[in-house]
PyMOL CGO cylinders between C-alpha atoms (Angstrom):
from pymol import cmd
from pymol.cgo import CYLINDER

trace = [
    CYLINDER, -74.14, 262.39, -183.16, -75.48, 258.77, -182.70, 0.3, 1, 1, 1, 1, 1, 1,
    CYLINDER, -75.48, 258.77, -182.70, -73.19, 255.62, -183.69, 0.3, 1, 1, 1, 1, 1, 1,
    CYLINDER, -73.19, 255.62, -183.69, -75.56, 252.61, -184.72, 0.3, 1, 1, 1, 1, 1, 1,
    CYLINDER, -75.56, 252.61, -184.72, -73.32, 249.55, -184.24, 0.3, 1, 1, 1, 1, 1, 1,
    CYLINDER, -73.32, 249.55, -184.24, -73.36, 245.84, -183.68, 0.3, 1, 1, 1, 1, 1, 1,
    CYLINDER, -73.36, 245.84, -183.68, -70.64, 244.49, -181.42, 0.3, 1, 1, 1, 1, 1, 1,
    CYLINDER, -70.64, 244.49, -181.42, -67.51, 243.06, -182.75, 0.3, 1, 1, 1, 1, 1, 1,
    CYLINDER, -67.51, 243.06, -182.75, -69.21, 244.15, -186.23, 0.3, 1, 1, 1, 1, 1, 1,
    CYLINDER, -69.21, 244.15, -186.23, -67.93, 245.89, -188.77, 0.3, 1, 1, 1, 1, 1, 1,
    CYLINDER, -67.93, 245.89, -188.77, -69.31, 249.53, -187.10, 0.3, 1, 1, 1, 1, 1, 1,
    CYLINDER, -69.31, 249.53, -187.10, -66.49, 248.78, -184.55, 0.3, 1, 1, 1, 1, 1, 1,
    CYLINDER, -66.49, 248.78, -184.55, -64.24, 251.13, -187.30, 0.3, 1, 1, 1, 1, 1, 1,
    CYLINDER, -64.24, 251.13, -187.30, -66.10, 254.14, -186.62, 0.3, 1, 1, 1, 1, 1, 1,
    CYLINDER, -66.10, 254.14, -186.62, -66.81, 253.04, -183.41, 0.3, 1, 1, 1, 1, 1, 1,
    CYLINDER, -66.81, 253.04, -183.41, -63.06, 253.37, -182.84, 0.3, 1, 1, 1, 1, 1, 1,
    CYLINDER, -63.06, 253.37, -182.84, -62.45, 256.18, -185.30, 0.3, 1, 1, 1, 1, 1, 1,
    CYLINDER, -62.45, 256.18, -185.30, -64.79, 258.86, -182.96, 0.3, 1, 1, 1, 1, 1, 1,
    CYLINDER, -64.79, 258.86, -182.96, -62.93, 258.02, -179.90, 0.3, 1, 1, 1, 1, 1, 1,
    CYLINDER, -62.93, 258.02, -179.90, -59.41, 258.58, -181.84, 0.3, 1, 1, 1, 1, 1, 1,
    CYLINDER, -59.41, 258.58, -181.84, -60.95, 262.09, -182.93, 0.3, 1, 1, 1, 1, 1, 1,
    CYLINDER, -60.95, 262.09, -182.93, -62.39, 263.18, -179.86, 0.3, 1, 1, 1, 1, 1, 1,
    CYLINDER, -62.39, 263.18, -179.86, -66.35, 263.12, -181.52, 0.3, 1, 1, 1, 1, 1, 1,
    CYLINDER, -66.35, 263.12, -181.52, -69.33, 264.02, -178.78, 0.3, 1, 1, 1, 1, 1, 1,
    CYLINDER, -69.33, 264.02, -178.78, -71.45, 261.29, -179.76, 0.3, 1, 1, 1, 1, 1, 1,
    CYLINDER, -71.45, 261.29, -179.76, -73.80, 258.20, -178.56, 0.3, 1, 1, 1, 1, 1, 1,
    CYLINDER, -73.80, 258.20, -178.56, -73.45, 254.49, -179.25, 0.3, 1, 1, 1, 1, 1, 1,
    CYLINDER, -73.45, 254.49, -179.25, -77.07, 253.02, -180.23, 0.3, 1, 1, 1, 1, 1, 1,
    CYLINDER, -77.07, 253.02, -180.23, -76.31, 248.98, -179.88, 0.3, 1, 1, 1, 1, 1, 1,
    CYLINDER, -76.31, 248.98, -179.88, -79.00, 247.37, -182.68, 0.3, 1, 1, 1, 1, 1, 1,
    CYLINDER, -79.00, 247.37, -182.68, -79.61, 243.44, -182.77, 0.3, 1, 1, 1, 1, 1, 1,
    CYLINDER, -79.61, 243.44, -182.77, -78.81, 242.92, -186.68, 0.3, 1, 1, 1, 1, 1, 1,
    CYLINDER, -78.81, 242.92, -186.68, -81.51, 239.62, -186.17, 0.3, 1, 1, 1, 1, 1, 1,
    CYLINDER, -81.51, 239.62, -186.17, -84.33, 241.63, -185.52, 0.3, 1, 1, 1, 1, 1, 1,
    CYLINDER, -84.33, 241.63, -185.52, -83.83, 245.12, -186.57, 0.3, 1, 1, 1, 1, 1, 1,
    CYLINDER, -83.83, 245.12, -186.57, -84.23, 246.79, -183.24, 0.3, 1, 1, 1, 1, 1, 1,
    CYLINDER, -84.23, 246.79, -183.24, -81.69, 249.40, -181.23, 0.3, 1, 1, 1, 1, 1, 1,
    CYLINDER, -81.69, 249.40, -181.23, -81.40, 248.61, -177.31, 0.3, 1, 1, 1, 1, 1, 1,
    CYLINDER, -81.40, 248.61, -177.31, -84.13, 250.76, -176.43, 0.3, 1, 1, 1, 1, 1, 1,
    CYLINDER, -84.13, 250.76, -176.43, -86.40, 248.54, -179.00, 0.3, 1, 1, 1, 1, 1, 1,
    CYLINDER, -86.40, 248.54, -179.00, -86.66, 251.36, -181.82, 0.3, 1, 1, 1, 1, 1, 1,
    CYLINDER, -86.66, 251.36, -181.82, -86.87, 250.21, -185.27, 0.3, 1, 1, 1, 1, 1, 1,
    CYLINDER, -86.87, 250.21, -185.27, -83.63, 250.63, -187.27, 0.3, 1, 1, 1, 1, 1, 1,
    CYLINDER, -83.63, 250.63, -187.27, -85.02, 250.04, -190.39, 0.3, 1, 1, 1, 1, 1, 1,
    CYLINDER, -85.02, 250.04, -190.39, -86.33, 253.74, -190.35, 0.3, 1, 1, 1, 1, 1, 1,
    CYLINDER, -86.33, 253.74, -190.35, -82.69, 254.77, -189.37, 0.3, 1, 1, 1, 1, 1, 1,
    CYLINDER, -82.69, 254.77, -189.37, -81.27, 252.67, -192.60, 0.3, 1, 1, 1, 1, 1, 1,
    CYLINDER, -81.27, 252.67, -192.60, -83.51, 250.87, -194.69, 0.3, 1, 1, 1, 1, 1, 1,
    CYLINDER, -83.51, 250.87, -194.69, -80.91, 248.68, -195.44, 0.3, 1, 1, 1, 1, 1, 1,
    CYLINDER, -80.91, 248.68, -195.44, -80.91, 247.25, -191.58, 0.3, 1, 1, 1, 1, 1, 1,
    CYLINDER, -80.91, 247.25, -191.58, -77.15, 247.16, -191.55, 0.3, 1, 1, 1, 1, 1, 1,
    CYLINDER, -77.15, 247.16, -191.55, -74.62, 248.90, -189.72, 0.3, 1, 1, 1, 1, 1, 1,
    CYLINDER, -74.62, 248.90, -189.72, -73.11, 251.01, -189.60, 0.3, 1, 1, 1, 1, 1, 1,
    CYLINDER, -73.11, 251.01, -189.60, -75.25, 254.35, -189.85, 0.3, 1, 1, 1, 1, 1, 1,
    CYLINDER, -75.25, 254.35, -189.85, -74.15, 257.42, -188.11, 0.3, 1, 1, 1, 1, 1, 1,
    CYLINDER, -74.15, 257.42, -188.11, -76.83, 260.15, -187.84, 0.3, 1, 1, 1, 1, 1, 1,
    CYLINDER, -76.83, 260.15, -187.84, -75.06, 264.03, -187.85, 0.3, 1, 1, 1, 1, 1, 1,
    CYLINDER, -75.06, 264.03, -187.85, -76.03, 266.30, -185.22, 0.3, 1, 1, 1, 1, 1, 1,
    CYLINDER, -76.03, 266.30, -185.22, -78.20, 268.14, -188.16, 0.3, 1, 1, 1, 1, 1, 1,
    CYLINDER, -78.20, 268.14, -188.16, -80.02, 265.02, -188.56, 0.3, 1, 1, 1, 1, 1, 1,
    CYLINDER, -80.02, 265.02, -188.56, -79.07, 263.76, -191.81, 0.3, 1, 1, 1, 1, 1, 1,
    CYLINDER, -79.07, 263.76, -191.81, -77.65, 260.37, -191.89, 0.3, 1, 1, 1, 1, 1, 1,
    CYLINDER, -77.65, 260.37, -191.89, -74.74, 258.81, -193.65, 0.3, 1, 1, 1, 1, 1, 1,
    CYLINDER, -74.74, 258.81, -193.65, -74.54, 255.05, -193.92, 0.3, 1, 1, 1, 1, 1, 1,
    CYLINDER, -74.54, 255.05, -193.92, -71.38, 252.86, -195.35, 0.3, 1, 1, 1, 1, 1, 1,
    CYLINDER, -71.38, 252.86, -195.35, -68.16, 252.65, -193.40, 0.3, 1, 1, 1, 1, 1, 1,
    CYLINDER, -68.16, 252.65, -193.40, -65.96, 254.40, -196.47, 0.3, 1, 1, 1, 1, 1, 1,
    CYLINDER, -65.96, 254.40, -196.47, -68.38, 257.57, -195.76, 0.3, 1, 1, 1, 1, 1, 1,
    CYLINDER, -68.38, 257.57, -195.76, -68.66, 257.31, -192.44, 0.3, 1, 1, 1, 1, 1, 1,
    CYLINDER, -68.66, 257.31, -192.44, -64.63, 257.43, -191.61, 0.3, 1, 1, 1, 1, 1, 1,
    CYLINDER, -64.63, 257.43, -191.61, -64.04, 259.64, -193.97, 0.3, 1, 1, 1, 1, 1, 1,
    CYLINDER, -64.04, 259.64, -193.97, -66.87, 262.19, -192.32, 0.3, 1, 1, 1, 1, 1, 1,
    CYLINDER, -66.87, 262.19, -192.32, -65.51, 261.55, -189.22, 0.3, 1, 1, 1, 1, 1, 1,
    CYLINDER, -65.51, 261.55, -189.22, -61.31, 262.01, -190.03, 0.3, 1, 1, 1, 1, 1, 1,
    CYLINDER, -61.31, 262.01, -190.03, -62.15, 265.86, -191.63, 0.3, 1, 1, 1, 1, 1, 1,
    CYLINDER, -62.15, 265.86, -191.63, -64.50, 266.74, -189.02, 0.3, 1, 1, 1, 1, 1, 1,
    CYLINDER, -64.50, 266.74, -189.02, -61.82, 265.55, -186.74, 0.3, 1, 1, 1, 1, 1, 1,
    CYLINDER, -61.82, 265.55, -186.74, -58.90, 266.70, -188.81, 0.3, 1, 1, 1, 1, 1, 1,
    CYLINDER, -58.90, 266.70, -188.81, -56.65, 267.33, -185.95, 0.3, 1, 1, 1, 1, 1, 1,
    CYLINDER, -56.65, 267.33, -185.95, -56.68, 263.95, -185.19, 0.3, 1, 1, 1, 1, 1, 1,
    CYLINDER, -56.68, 263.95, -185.19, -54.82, 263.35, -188.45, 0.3, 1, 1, 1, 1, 1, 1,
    CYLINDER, -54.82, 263.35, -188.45, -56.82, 260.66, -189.50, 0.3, 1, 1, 1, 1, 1, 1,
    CYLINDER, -56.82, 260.66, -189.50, -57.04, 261.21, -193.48, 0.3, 1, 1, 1, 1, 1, 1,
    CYLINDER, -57.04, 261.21, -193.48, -54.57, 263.23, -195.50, 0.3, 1, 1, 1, 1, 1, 1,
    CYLINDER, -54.57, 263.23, -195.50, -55.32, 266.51, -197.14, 0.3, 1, 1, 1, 1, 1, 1,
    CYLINDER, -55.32, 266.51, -197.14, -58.44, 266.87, -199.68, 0.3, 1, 1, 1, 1, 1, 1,
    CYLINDER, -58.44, 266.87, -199.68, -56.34, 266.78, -203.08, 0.3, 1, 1, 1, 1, 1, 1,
    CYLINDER, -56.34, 266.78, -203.08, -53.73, 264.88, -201.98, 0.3, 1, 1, 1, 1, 1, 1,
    CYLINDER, -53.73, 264.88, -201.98, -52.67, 261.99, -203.70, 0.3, 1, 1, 1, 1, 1, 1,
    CYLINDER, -52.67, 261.99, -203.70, -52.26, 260.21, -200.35, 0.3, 1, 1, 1, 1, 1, 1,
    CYLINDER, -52.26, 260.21, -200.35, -56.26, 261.07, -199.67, 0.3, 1, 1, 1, 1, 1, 1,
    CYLINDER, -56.26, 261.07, -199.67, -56.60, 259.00, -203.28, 0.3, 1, 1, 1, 1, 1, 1,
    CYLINDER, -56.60, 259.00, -203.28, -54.43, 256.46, -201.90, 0.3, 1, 1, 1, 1, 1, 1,
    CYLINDER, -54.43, 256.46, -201.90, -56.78, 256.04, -198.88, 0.3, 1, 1, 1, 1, 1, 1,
    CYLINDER, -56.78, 256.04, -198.88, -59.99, 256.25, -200.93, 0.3, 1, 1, 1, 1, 1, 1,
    CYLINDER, -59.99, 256.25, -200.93, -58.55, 253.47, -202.94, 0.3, 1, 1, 1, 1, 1, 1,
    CYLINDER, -58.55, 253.47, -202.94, -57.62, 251.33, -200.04, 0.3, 1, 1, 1, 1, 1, 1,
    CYLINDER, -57.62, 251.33, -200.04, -61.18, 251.67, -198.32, 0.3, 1, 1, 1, 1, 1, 1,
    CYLINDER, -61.18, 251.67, -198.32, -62.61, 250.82, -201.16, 0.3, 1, 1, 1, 1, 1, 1,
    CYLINDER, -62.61, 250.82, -201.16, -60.89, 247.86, -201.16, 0.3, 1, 1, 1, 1, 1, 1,
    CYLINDER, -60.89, 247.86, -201.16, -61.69, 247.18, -197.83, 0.3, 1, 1, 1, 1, 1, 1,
    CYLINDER, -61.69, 247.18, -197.83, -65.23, 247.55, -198.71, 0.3, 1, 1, 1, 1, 1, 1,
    CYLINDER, -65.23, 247.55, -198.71, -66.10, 246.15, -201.83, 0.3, 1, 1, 1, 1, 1, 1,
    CYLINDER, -66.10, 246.15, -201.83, -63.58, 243.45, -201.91, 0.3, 1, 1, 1, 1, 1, 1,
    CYLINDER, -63.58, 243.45, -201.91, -62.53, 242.08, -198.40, 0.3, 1, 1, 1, 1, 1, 1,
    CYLINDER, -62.53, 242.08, -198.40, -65.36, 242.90, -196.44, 0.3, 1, 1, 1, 1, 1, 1,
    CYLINDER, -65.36, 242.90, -196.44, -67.37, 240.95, -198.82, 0.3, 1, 1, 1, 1, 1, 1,
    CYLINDER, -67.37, 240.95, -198.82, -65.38, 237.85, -198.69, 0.3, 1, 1, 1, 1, 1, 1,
    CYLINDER, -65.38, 237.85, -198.69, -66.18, 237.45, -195.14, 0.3, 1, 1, 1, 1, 1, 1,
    CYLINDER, -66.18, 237.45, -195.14, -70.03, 237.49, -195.61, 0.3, 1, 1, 1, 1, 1, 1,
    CYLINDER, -70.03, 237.49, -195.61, -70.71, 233.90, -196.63, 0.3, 1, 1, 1, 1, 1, 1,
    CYLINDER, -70.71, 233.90, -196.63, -68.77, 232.50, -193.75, 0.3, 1, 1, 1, 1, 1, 1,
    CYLINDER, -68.77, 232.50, -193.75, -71.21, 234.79, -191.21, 0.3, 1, 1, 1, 1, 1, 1,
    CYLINDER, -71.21, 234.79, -191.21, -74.17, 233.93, -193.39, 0.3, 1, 1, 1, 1, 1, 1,
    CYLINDER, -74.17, 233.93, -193.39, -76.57, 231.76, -191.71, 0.3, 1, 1, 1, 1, 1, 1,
    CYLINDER, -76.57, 231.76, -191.71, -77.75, 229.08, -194.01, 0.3, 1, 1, 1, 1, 1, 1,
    CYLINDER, -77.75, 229.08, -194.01, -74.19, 229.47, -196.31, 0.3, 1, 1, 1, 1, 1, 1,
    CYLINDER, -74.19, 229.47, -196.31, -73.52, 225.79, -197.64, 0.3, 1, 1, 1, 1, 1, 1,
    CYLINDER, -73.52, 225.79, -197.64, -70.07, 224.37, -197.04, 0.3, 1, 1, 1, 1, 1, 1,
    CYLINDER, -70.07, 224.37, -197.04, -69.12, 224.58, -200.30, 0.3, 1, 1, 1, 1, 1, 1,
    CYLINDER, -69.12, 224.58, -200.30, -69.68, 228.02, -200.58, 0.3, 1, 1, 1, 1, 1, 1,
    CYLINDER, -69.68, 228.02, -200.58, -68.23, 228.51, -196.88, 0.3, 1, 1, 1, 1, 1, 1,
    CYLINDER, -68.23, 228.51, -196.88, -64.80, 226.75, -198.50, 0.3, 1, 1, 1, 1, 1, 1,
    CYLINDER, -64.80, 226.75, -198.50, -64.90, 229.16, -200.99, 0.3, 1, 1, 1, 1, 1, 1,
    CYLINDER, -64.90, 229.16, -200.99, -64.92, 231.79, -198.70, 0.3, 1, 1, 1, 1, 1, 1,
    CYLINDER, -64.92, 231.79, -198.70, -62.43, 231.19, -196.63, 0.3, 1, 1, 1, 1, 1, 1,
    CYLINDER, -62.43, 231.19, -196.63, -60.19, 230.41, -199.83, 0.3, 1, 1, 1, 1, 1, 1,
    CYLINDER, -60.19, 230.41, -199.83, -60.80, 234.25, -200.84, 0.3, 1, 1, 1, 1, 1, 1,
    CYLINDER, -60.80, 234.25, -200.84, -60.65, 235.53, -197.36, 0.3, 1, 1, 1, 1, 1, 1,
    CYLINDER, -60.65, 235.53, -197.36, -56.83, 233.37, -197.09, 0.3, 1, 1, 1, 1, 1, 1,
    CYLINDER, -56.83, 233.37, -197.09, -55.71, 235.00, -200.59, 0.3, 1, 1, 1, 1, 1, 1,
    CYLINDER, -55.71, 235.00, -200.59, -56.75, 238.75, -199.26, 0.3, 1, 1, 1, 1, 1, 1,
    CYLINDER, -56.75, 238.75, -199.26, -55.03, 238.28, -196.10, 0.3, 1, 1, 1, 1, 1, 1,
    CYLINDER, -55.03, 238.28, -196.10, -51.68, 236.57, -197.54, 0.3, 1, 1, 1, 1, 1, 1,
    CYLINDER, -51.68, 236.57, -197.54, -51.49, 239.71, -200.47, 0.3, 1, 1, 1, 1, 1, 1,
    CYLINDER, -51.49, 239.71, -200.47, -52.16, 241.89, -197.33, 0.3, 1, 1, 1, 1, 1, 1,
    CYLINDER, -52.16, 241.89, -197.33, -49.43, 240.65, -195.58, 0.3, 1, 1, 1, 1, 1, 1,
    CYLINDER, -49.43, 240.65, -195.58, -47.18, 241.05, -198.44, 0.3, 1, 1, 1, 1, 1, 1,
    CYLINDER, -47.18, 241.05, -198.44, -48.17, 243.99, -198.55, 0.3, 1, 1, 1, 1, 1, 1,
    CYLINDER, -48.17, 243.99, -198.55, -47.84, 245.54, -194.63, 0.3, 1, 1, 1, 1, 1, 1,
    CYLINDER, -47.84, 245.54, -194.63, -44.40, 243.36, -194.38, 0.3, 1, 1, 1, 1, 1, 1,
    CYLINDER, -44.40, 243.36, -194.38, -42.09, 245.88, -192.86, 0.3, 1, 1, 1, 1, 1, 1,
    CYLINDER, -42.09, 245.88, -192.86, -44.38, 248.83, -192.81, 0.3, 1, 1, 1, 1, 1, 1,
    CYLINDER, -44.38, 248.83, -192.81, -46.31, 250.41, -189.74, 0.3, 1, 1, 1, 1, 1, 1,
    CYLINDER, -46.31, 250.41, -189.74, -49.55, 251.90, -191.75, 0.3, 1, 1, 1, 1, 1, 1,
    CYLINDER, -49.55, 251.90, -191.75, -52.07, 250.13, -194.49, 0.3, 1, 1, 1, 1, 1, 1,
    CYLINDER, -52.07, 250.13, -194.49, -52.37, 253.62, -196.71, 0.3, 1, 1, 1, 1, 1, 1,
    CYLINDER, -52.37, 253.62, -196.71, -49.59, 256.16, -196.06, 0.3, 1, 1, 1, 1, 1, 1,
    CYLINDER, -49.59, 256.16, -196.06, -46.87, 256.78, -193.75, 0.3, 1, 1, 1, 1, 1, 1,
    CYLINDER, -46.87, 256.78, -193.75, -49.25, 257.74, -191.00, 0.3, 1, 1, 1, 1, 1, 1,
    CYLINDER, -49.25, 257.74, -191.00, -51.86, 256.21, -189.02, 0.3, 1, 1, 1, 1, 1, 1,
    CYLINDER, -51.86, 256.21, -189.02, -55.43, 256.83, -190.78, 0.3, 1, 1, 1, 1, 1, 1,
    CYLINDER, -55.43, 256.83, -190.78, -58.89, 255.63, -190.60, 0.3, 1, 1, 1, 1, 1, 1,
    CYLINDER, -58.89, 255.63, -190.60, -57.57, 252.54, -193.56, 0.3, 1, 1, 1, 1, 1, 1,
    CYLINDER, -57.57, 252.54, -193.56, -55.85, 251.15, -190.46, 0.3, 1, 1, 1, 1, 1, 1,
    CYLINDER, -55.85, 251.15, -190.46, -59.04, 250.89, -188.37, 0.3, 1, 1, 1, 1, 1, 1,
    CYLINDER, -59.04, 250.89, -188.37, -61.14, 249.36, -190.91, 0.3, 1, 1, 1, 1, 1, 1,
    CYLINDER, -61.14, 249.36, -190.91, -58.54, 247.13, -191.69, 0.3, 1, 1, 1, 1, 1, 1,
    CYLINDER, -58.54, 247.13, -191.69, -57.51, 246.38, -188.06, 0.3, 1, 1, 1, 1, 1, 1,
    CYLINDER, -57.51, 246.38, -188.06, -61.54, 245.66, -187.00, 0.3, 1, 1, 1, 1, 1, 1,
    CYLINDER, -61.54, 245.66, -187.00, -61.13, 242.75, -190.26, 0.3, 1, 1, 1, 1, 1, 1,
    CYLINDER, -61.13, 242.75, -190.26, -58.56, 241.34, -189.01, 0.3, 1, 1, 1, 1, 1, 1,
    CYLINDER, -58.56, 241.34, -189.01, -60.21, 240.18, -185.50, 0.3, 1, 1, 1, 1, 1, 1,
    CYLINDER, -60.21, 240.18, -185.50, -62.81, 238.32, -187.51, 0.3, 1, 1, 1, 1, 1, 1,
    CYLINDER, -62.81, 238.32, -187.51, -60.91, 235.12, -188.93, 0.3, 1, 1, 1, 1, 1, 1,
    CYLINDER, -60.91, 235.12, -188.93, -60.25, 233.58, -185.66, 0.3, 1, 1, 1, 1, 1, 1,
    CYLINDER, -60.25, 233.58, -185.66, -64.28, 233.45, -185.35, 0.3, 1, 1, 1, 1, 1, 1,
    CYLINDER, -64.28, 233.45, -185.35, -64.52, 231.80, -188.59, 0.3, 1, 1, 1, 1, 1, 1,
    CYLINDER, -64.52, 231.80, -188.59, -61.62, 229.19, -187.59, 0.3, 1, 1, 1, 1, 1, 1,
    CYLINDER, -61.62, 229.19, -187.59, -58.98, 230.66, -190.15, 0.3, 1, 1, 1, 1, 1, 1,
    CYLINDER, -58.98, 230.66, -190.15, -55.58, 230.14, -188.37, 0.3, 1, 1, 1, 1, 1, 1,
    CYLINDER, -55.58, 230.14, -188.37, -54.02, 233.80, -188.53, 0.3, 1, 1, 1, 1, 1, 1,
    CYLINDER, -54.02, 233.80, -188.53, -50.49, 232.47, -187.47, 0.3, 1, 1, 1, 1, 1, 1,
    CYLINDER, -50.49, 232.47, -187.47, -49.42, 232.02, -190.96, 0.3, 1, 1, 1, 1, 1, 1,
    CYLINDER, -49.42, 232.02, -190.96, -49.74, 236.06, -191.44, 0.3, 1, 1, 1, 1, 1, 1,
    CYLINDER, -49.74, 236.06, -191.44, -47.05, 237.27, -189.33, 0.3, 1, 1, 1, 1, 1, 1,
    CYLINDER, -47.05, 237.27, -189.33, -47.00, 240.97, -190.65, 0.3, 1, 1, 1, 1, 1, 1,
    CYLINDER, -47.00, 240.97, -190.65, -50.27, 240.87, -189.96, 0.3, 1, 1, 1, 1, 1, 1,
    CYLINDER, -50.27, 240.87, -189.96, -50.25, 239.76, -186.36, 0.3, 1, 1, 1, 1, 1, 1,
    CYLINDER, -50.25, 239.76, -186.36, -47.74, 242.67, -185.26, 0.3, 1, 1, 1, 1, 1, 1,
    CYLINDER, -47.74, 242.67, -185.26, -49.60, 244.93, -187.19, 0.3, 1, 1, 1, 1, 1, 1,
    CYLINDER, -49.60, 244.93, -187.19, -52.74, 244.48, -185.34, 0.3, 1, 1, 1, 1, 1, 1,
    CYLINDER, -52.74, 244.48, -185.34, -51.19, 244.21, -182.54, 0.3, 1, 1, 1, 1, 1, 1,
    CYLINDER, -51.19, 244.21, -182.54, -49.58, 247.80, -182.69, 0.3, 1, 1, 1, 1, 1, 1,
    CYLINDER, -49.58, 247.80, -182.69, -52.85, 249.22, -183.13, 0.3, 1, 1, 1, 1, 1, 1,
    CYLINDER, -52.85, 249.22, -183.13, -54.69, 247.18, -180.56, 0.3, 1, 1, 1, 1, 1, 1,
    CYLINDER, -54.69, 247.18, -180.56, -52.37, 249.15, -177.97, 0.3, 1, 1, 1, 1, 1, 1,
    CYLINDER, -52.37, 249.15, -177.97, -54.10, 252.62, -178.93, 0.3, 1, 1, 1, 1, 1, 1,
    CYLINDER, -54.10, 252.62, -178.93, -56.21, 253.74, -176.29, 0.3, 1, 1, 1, 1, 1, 1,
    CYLINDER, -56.21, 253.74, -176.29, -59.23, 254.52, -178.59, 0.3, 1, 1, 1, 1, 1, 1,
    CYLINDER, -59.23, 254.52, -178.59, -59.30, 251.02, -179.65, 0.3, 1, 1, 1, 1, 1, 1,
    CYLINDER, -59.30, 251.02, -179.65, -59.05, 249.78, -176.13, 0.3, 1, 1, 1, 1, 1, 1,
    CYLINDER, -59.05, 249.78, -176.13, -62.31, 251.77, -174.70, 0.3, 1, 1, 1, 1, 1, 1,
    CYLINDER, -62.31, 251.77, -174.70, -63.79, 251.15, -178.37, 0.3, 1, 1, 1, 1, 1, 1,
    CYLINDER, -63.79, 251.15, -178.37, -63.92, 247.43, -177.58, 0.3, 1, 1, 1, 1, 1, 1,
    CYLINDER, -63.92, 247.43, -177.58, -64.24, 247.88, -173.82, 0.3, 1, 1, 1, 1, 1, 1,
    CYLINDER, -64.24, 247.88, -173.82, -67.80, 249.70, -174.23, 0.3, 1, 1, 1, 1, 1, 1,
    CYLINDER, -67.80, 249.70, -174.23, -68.74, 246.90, -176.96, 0.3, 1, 1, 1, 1, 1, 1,
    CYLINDER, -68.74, 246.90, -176.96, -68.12, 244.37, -174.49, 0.3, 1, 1, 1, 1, 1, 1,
    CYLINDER, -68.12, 244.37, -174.49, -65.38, 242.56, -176.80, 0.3, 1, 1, 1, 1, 1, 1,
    CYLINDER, -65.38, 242.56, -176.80, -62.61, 243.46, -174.38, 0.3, 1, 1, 1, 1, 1, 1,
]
cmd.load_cgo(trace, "trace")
């Protein structure tokens, strides 16, 4: 398989997901600016989109958006225990939570990475990003995992969010649940040689 990703981006999560399920697969770095992988291919005929993450199968088919992709890789992984059984109401409870991650936090962040993003707009922003991450810590107050008792491909999507405030100058002190959350996970090895191979270590 080959991993399209942009460092410190949001393909980190499956960056970090392959390494927890022990995938045979290839990193492909692509500058987002111009469209073009390492070896100056054109990603736009990879994912017409031109964002990352996209994940091509060893069949050749690609799958593109991170909820997809981490699910793919958890059940072809399964042994890694990274999503709960098909049926489950705990694999609903995941869906549900990526989704979230998705639709609704990812997409806070954008207009405070946008170039061009007016400060009003970037105030905004970071308004919605603080009101996600103060219901999120709520939320993980006391509690080890993001969407069940175990650890799961929700906490590595969730985990690669949480290193982006501090590059958009939102102080992360006052989300202490948080803070030891991420921390916990940033001790896995996966996540370690996931960032370590992205140069973000």
């Amino acid at each position: 398989m080959q991993l399209f990703i942009s460092p410190g981006a949001c393909s980190l999560a499956p960056h970090i997901a392959l390494l927890e399920a022990g995938a045979d697969f290839e990193s492909v770095k692509v500058d987002l600016a111009t469209r073009k992988t390492e070896a100056g291919d054109d990603f736009l005929s990879v994912n017409p989109s031109g964002k990352v993450p996209a994940l091509i199968l060893d069949n050749g088919d690609t799958l593109t958006e991170n909820p997809a992709i981490l699910l793919y890789i958890a059940d072809q992984g399964s042994a890694a225990g990274l999503a709960p059984a098909e049926g489950s109401l705990a694999r609903y409870q995941l869906l549900s939570r990526l989704s979230f991650l998705g639709s609704e936090f990812h997409k806070a962040f954008v207009p405070l990475f946008a170039p061009g993003t007016s400060d009003e707009a970037k105030a905004a922003a970071a308004v919605a990003v603080k009101n996600h991450l103060a219901a999120l810590d709520k939320e993980l107050t006391g509690r080890d995992h993001y969407a069940s008792d175990s650890f799961s491909v929700a906490d590595i999507y969730l985990f690669v969010m949480l290193g982006w405030p501090g590059y958009v100058g939102i102080d992360m002190s006052a989300y202490p649940a948080l803070g030891a959350y991420a921390g916990k996970i940033a001790q896995r090895p996966a996540v370690a040689a996931a960032l370590k191979a992205e140069g973000l270590a």
